[in-house]
VOTIBA-998822 format. One record per residue (C-alpha): chain; x, y negated, z negated; residue in one letter; residue number from 0. Coordinates in nm, 4 decimals. Layout:
N
(rec "A", (X, Y, Z), "a", NUM)
...
This chain:
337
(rec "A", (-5.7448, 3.5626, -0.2785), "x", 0)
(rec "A", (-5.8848, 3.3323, -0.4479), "x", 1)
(rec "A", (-5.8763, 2.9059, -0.3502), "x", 2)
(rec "A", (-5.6286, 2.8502, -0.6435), "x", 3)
(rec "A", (-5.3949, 3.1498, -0.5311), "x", 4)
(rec "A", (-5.3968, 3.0086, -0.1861), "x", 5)
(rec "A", (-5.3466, 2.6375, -0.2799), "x", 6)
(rec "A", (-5.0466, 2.7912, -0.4936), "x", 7)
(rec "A", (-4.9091, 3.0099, -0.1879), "x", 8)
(rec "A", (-4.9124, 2.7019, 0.0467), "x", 9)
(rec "A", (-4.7235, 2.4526, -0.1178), "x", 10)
(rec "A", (-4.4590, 2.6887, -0.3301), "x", 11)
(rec "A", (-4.3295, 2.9849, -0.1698), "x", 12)
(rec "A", (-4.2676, 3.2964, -0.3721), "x", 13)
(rec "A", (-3.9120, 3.4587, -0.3818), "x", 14)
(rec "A", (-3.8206, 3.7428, -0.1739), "x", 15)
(rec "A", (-3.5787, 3.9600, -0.0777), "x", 16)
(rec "A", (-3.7105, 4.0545, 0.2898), "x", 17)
(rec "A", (-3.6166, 3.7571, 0.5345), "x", 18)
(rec "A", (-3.9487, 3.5931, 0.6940), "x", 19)
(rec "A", (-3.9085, 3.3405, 0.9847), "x", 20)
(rec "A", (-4.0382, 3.0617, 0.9245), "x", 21)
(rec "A", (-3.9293, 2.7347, 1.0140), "x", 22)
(rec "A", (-3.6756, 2.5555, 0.7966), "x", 23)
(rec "A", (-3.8372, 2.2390, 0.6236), "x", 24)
(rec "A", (-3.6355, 1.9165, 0.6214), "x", 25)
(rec "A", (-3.5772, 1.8016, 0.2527), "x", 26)
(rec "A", (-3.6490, 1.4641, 0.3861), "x", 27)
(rec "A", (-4.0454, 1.5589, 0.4383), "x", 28)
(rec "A", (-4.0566, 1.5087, 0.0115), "x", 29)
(rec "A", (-3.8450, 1.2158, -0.0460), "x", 30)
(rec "A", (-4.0515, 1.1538, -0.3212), "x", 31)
(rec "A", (-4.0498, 1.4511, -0.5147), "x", 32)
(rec "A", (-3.8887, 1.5460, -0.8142), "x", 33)
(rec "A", (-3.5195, 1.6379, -0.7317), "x", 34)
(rec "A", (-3.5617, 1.9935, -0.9246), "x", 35)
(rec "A", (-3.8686, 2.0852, -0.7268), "x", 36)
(rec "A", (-3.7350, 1.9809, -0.4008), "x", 37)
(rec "A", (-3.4123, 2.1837, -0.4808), "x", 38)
(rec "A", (-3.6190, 2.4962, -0.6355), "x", 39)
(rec "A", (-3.7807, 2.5456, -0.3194), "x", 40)
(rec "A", (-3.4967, 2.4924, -0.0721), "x", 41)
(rec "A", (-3.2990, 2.7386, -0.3071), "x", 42)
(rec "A", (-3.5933, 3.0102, -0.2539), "x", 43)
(rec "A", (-3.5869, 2.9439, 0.1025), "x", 44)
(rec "A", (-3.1983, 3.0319, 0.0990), "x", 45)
(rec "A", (-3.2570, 3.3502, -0.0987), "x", 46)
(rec "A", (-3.5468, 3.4085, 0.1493), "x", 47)
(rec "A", (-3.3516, 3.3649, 0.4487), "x", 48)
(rec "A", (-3.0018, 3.3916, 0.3628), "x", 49)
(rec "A", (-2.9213, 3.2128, 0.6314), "x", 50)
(rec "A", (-2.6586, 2.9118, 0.7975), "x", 51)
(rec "A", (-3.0147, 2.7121, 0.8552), "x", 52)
(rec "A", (-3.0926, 2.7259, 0.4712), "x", 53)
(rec "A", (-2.7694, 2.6021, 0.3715), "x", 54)
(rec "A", (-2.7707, 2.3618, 0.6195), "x", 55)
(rec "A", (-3.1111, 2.2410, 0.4658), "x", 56)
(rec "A", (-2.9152, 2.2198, 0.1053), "x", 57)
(rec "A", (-2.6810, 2.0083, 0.2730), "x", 58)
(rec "A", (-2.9326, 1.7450, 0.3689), "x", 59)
(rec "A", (-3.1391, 1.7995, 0.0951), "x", 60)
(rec "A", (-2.7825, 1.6916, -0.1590), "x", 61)
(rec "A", (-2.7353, 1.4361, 0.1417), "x", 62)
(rec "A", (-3.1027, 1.2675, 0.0578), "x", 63)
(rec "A", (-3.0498, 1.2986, -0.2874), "x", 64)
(rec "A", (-2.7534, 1.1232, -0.2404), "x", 65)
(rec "A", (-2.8568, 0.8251, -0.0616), "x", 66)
(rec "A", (-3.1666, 0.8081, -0.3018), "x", 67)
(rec "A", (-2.9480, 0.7145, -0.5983), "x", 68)
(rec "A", (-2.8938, 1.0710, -0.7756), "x", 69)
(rec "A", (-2.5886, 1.2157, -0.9000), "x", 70)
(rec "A", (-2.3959, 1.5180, -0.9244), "x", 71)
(rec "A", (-2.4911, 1.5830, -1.2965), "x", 72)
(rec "A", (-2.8307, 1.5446, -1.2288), "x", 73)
(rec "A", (-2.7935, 1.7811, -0.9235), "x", 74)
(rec "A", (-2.6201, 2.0150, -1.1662), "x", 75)
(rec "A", (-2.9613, 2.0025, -1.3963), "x", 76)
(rec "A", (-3.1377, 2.0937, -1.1060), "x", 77)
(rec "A", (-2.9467, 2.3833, -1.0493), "x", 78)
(rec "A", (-2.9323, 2.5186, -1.4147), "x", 79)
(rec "A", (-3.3694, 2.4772, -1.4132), "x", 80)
(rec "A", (-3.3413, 2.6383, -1.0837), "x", 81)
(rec "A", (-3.1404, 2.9468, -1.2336), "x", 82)
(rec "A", (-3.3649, 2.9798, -1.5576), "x", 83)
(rec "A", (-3.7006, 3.0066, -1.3208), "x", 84)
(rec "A", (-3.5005, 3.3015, -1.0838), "x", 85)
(rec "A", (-3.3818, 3.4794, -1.3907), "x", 86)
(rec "A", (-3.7029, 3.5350, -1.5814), "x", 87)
(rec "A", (-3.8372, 3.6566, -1.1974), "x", 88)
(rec "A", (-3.8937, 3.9922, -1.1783), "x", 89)
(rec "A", (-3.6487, 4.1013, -0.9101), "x", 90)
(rec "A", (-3.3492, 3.8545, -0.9862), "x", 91)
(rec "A", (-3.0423, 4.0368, -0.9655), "x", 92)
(rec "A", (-2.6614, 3.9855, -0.9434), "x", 93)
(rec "A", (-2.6667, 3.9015, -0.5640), "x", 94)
(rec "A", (-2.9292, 3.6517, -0.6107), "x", 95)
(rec "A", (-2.7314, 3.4265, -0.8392), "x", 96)
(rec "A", (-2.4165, 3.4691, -0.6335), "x", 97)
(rec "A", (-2.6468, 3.3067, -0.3260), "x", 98)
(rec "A", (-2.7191, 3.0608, -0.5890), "x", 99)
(rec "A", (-2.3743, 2.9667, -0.6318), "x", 100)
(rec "A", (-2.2970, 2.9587, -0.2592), "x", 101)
(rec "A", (-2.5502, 2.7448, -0.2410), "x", 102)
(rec "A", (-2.4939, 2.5076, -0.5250), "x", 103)
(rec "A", (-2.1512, 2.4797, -0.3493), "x", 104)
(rec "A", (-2.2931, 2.3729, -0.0401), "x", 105)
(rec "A", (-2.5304, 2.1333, -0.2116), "x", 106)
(rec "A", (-2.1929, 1.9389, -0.3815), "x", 107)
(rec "A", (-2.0530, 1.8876, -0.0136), "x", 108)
(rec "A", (-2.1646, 1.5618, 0.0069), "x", 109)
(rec "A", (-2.0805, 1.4301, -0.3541), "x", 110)
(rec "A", (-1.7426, 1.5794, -0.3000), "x", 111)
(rec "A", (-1.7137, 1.3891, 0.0802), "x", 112)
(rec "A", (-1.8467, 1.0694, -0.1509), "x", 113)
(rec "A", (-1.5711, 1.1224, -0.3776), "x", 114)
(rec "A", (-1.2908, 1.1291, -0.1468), "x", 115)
(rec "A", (-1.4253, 0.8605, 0.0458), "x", 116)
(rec "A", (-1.4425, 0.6290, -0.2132), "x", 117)
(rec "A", (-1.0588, 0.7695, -0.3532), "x", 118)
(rec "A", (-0.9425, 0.6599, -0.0253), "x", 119)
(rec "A", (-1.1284, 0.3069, -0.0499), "x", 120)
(rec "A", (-0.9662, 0.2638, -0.3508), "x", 121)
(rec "A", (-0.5834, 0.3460, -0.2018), "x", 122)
(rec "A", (-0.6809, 0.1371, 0.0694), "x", 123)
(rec "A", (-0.7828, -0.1802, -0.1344), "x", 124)
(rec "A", (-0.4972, -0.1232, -0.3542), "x", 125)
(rec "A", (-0.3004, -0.1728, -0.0936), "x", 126)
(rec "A", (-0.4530, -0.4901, 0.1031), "x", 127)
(rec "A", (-0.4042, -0.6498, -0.2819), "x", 128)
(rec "A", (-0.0130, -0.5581, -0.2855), "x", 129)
(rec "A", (-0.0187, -0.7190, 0.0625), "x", 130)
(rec "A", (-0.2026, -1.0081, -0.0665), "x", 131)
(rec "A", (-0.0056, -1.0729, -0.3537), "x", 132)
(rec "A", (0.3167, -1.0533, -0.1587), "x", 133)
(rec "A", (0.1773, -1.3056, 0.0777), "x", 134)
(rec "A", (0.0671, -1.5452, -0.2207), "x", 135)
(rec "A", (0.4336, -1.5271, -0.3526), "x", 136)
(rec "A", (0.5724, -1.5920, -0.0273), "x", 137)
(rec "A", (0.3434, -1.9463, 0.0138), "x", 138)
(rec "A", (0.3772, -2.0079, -0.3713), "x", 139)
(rec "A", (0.7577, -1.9783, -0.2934), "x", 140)
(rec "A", (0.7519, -2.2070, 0.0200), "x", 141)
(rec "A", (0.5634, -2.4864, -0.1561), "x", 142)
(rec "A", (0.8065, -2.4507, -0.4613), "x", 143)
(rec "A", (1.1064, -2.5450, -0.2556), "x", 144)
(rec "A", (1.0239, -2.6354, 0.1048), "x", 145)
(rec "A", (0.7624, -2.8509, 0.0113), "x", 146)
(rec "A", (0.9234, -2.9719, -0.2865), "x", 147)
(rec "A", (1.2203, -3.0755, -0.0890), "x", 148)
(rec "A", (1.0287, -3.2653, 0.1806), "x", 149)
(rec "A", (0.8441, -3.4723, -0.1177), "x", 150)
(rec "A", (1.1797, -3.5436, -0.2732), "x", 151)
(rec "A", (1.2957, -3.6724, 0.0692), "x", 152)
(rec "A", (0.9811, -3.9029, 0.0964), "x", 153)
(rec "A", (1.0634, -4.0194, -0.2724), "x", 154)
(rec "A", (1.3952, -4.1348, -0.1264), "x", 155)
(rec "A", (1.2718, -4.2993, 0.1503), "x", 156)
(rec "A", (0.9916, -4.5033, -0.0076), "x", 157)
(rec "A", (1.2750, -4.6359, -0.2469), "x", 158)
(rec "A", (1.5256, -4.6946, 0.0090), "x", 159)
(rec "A", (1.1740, -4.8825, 0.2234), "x", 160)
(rec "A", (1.1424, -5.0879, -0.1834), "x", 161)
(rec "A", (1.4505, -5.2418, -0.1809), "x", 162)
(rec "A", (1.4137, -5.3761, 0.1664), "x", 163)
(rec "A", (1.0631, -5.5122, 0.0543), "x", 164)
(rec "A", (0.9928, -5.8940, -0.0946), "x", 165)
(rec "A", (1.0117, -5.8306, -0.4871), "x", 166)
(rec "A", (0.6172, -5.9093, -0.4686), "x", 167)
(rec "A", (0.4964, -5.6504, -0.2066), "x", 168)
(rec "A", (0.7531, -5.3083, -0.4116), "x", 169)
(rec "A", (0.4157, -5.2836, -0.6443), "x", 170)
(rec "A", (0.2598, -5.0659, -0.3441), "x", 171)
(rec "A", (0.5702, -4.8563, -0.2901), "x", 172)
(rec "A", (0.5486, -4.7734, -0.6651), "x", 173)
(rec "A", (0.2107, -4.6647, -0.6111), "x", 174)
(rec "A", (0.2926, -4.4483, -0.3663), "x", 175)
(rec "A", (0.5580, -4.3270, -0.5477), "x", 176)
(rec "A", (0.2649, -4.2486, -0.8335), "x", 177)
(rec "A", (0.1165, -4.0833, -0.5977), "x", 178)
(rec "A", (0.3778, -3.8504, -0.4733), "x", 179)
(rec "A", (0.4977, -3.7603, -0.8247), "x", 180)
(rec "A", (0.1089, -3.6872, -0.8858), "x", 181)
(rec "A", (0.1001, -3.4444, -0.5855), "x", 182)
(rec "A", (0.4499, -3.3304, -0.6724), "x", 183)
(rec "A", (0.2944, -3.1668, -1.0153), "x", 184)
(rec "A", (-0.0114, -3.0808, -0.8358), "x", 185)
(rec "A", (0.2227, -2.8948, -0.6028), "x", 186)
(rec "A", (0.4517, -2.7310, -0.9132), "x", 187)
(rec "A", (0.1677, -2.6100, -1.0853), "x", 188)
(rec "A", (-0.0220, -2.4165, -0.7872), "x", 189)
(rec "A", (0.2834, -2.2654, -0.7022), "x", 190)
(rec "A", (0.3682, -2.1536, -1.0923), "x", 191)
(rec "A", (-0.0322, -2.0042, -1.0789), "x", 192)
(rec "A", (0.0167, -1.8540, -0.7721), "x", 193)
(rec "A", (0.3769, -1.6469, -0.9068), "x", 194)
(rec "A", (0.3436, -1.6635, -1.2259), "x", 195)
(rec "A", (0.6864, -1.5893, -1.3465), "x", 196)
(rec "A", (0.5822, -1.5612, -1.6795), "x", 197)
(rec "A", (0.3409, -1.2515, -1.5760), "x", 198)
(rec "A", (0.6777, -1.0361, -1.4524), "x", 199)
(rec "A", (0.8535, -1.1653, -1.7677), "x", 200)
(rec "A", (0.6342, -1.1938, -2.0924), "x", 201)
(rec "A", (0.3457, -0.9901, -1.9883), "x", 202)
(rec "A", (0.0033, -1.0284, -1.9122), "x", 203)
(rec "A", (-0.1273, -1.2015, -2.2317), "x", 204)
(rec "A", (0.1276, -1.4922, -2.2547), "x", 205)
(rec "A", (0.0258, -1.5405, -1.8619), "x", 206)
(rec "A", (-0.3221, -1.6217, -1.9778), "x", 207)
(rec "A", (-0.2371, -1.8081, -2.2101), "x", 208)
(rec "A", (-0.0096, -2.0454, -1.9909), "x", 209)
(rec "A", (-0.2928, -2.0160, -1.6991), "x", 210)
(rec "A", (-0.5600, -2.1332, -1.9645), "x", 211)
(rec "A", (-0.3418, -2.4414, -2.1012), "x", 212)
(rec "A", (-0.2761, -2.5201, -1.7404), "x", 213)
(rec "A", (-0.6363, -2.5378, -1.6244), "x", 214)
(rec "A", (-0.7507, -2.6961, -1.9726), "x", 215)
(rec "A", (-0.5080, -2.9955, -1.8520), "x", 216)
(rec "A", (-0.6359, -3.0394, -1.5175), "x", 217)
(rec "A", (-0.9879, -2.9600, -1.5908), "x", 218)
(rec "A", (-1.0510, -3.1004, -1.9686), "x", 219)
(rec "A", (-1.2396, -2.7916, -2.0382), "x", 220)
(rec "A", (-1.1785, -2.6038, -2.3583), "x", 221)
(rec "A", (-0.9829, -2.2194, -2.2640), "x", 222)
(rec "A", (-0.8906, -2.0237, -2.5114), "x", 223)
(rec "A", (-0.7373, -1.6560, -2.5089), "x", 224)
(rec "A", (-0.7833, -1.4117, -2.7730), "x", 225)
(rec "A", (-0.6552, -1.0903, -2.7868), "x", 226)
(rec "A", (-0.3378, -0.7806, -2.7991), "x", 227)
(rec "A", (0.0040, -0.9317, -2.7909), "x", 228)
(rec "A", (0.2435, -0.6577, -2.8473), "x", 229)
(rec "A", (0.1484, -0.4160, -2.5183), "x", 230)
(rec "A", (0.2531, -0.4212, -2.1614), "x", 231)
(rec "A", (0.0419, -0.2803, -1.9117), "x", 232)
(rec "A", (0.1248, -0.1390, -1.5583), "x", 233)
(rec "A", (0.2145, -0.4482, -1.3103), "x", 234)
(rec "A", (-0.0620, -0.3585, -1.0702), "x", 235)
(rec "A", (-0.2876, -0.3767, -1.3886), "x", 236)
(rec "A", (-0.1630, -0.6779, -1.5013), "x", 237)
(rec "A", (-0.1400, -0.8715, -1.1483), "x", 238)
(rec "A", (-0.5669, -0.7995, -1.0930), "x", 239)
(rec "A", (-0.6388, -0.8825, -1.4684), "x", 240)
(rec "A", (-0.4480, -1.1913, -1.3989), "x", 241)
(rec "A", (-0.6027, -1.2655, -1.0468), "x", 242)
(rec "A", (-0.9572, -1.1840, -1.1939), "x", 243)
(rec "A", (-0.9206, -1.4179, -1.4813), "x", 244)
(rec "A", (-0.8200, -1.6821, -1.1959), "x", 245)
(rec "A", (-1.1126, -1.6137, -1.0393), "x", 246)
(rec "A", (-1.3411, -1.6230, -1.3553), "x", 247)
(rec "A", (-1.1966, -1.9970, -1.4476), "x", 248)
(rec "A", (-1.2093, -2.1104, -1.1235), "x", 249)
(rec "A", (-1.5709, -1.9929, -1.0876), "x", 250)
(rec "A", (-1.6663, -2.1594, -1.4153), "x", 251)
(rec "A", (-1.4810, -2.5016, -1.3353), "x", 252)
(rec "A", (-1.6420, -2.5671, -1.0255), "x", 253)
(rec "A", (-1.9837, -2.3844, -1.0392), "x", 254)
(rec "A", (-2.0903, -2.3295, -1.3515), "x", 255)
(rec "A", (-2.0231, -2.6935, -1.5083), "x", 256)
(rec "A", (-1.8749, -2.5033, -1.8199), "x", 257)
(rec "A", (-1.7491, -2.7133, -2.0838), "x", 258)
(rec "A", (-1.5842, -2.4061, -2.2584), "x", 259)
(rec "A", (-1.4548, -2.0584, -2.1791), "x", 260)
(rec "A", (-1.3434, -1.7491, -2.3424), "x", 261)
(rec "A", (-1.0492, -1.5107, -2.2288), "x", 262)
(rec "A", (-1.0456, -1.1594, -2.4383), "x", 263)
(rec "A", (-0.8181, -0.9104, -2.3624), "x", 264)
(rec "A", (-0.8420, -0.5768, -2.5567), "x", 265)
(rec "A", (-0.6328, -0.2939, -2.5078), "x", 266)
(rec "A", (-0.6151, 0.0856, -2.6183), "x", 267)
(rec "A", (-0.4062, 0.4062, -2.4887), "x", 268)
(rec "A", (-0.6757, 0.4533, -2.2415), "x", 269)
(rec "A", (-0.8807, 0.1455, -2.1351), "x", 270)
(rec "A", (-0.7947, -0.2484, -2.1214), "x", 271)
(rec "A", (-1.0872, -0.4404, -2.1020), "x", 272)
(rec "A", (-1.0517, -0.8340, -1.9921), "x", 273)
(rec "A", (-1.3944, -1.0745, -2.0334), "x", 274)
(rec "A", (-1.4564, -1.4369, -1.9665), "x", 275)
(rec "A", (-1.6978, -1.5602, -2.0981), "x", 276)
(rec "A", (-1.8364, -1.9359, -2.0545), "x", 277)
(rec "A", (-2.1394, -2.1856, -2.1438), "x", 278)
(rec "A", (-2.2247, -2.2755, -1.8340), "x", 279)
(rec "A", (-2.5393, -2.2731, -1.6521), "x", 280)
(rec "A", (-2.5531, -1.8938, -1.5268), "x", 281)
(rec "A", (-2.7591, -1.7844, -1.2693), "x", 282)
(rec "A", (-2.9652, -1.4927, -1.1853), "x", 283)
(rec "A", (-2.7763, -1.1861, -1.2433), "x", 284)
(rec "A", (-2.9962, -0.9833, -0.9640), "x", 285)
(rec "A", (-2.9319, -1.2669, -0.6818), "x", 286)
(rec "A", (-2.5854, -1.3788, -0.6692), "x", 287)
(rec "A", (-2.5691, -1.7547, -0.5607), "x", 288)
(rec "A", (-2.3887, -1.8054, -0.1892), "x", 289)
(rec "A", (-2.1151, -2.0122, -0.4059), "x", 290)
(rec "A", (-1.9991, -1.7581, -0.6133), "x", 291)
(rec "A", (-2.0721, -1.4598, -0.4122), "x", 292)
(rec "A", (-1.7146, -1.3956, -0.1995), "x", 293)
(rec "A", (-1.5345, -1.4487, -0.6337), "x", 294)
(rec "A", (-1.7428, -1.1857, -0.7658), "x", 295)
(rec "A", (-1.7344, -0.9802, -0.4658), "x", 296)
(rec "A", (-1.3251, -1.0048, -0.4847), "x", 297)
(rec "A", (-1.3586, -0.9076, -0.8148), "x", 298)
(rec "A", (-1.5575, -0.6334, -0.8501), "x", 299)
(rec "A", (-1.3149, -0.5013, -0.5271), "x", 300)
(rec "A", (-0.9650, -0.5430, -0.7556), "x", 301)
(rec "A", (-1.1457, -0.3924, -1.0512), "x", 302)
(rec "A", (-1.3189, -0.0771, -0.8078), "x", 303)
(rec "A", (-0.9547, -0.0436, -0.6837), "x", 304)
(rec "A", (-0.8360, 0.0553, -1.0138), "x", 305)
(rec "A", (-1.1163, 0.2546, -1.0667), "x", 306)
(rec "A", (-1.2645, 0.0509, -1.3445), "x", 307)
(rec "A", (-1.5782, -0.1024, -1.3893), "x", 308)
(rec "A", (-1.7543, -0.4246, -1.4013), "x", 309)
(rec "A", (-2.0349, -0.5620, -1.6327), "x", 310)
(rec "A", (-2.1774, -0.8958, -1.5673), "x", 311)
(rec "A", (-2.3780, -1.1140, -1.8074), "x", 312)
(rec "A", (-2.5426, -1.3689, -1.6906), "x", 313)
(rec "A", (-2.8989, -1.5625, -1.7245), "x", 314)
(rec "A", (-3.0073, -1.9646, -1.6176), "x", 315)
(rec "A", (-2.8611, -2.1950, -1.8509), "x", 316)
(rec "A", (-2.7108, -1.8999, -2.0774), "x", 317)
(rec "A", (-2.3023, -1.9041, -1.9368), "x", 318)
(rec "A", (-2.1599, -1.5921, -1.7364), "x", 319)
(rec "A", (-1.9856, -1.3230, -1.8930), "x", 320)
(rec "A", (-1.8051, -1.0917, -1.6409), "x", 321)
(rec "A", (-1.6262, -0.8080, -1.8542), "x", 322)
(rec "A", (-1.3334, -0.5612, -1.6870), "x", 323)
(rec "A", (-1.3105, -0.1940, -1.8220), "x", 324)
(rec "A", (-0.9582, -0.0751, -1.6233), "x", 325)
(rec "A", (-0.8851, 0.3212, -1.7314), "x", 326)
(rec "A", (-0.4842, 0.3206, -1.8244), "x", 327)
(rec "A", (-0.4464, 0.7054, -1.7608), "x", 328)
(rec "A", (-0.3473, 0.8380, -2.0332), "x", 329)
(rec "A", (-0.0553, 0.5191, -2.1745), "x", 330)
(rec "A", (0.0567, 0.1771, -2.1545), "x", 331)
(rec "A", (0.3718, 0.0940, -1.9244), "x", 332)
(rec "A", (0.5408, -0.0219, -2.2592), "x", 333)
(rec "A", (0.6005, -0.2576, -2.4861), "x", 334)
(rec "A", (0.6600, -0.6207, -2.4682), "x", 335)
(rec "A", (0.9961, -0.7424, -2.3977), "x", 336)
C-alpha cells in the first residue's frame, strides 16, 4: 500500500457490505467540514454498520447542521451527491438505497422537531396578541367613558369653584379648564388608537389613514398612506398590520427625529406586504439601539406569528424602512364594505 492509498483509507472509509466494529464518530469532531462530506461518510458508516448507533450519529450529525445555520434543502443536496457517489460504486444495490432513505429520514428528525416547534410558537404568540388586544380594548374602553366621565365631573366643578371666585382670579379656572379639555382630547384620541373602530368597520387601509392624520396632528410630521383600497383582509391580519404600523410611527416620532414617513400597503391573493418608511437618522441595521429594540422585537414577533417575514432597511442618517410580507393563504377575507 502505498502512502497515498493509506492517507486515502484513513480519513474516508470505503463502502461495505460486511459490518466492521469500529467506533461510531461524533459528527461534531468536523464541525467545519463541508456538510456533503460530513454526511457522505456518516451515510457509509450506516451502510457499514447498519446499525441504531449509525442512525443515531445521522441524528446529531442533522442536529449540528442544524444549529450551524443549514437547512433542509441543503441537507436534501447532500443527500442527492451522496446517492450519485453510491450508485456509480460497484456493489450499490437496491437495499443500499433503501438504507439511504431510512437514513435520510432520520437525518430530517430534527428539521421536522424545528418545524413543529416553531408552528406551535407561532399558535402560541397568536394567541398572547388576541389576549393583548382584548386587554387594549378593555383600557381603551375604560378611558373612553370612565375616565371621560370623571373629567366631565371636574369640568363641572371648576365652573361651579368660577362662579364663587372674584371676577379677577376665574382667569386661572379657565386655564384649568384649557387644560382639562386639552387632556380630554389627549384622552379621546388614545383611546380611538387603541380600538380603532374604524379598523372593524372600514378596513385596514382607511385605519391608516385616520392613524396617520392623527399622529401628523399631534406630531407635525408629514404621514402619508399609499396603497389598495378596495380589499379586506382577515381581522387578525389587519389588527398586527395595524399594531405594527403603530409601532413603526411611534418609533420614528420619538427616535428617529423623522420629519416624514411613508405607509404602503400592497396586497395580492396571496401576500400583503405593509412598509414604513421614514427620513430619519437610522441606525446600524446589525446592532439594534436599546431604544428601539423591545418595537422591533414586538414586531418581528406579530409578523413571525403570521408566518410572514420581516425586512429591515436601515443605515446612519439614511431613515428606517421596516417592510411586512404576511402570506394570505390562498384569498382575501373579502371585500370592503
Amino acid at each position: 500500500m502505498t502512502k497515498m492509498e493509506a492517507a486515502t483509507n484513513a480519513t474516508a472509509p470505503h463502502l461495505s457490505l460486511v459490518p466492521r466494529a469500529r467506533p461510531v464518530a461524533s459528527p461534531s469532531d468536523d464541525v467545519g467540514g463541508n456538510v456533503a462530506e460530513r454526511y457522505w461518510r456518516a451515510l457509509q458508516q450506516h451502510l457499514a454498520e447498519a446499525s441504531e448507533a449509525s442512525l443515531g450519529c445521522g441524528y446529531e450529525l442533522a442536529r449540528q447542521a442544524q444549529l450551524e445555520g443549514h437547512g433542509v434543502l441543503e441537507l436534501a443536496e447532500a443527500h442527492a451527491a451522496a446517492l450519485q457517489r453510491l450508485w456509480v460504486m460497484p456493489r450499490s444495490d437496491d437495499r443500499q438505497l433503501r438504507a439511504a432513505g431510512m437514513f435520510f429520514a432520520q437525518c430530517l428528525s430534527p428539521f421536522e422537531t424545528g418545524h413543529r416547534g416553531a408552528h406551535d410558537g407561532a399558535q402560541a404568540l397568536r394567541h398572547l396578541n388576541e389576549v393583548l388586544e382584548g386587554e387594549l380594548r378593555r383600557v381603551a374602553q375604560a378611558l373612553h367613558d370612565e375616565a371621560g366621565q370623571l373629567l366631565a365631573l371636574v369640568h363641572i366643578a371648576v365652573a361651579d369653584m368660577a362662579v364663587a371666585l372674584p371676577r379677577k382670579a376665574r382667569g386661572s379656572c379657565a386655564k384649568v379648564q384649557g387644560l382639562l379639555a386639552q387632556v380630554e382630547a389627549e384622552l379621546r384620541d388614545l383611546a380611538h388608537e387603541w380600538r380603532p373602530s374604524v379598523l372593524a368597520h372600514l378596513g385596514l387601509l382607511p385605519a391608516l389613514e385616520s392613524l396617520a392624520e392623527k399622529v401628523a396632528k399631534r406630531t407635525g410630521i408629514s404621514v402619508s398612506v399609499v396603497g389598495d383600497a378596495d380589499m379586506r383582509l382577515p381581522p387578525g391580519v389587519e389588527t398586527a398590520l395595524y399594531r405594527i404600523v403603530q409601532e413603526s410611527l411611534n418609533n420614528a416620532v420619538k427616535h428617529a427625529a423623522a420629519r416624514s414617513v411613508r405607509i404602503g400597503l400592497q396586497c395580492s391573493p396571496h401576500m400583503v406586504t405593509c412598509s414604513v418608511r421614514d427620513d430619519g437618522r437610522g441606525f446600524d441595521a446589525m446592532h439594534w439601539p436599546q431604544s428601539q429594540g423591545l418595537g422591533l422585537t414586538g414586531i418581528r414577533e406579530r409578523i413571525s406569528a403570521l408566518g410572514g417575514s420581516m425586512r429591515l432597511t436601515t443605515a446612519p442618517s439614511r431613515g428606517t424602512t421596516i417592510q411586512a410580507d404576511i402570506p394570505l393563504g390562498g384569498g382575501h377575507a373579502g371585500t370592503a364594505g
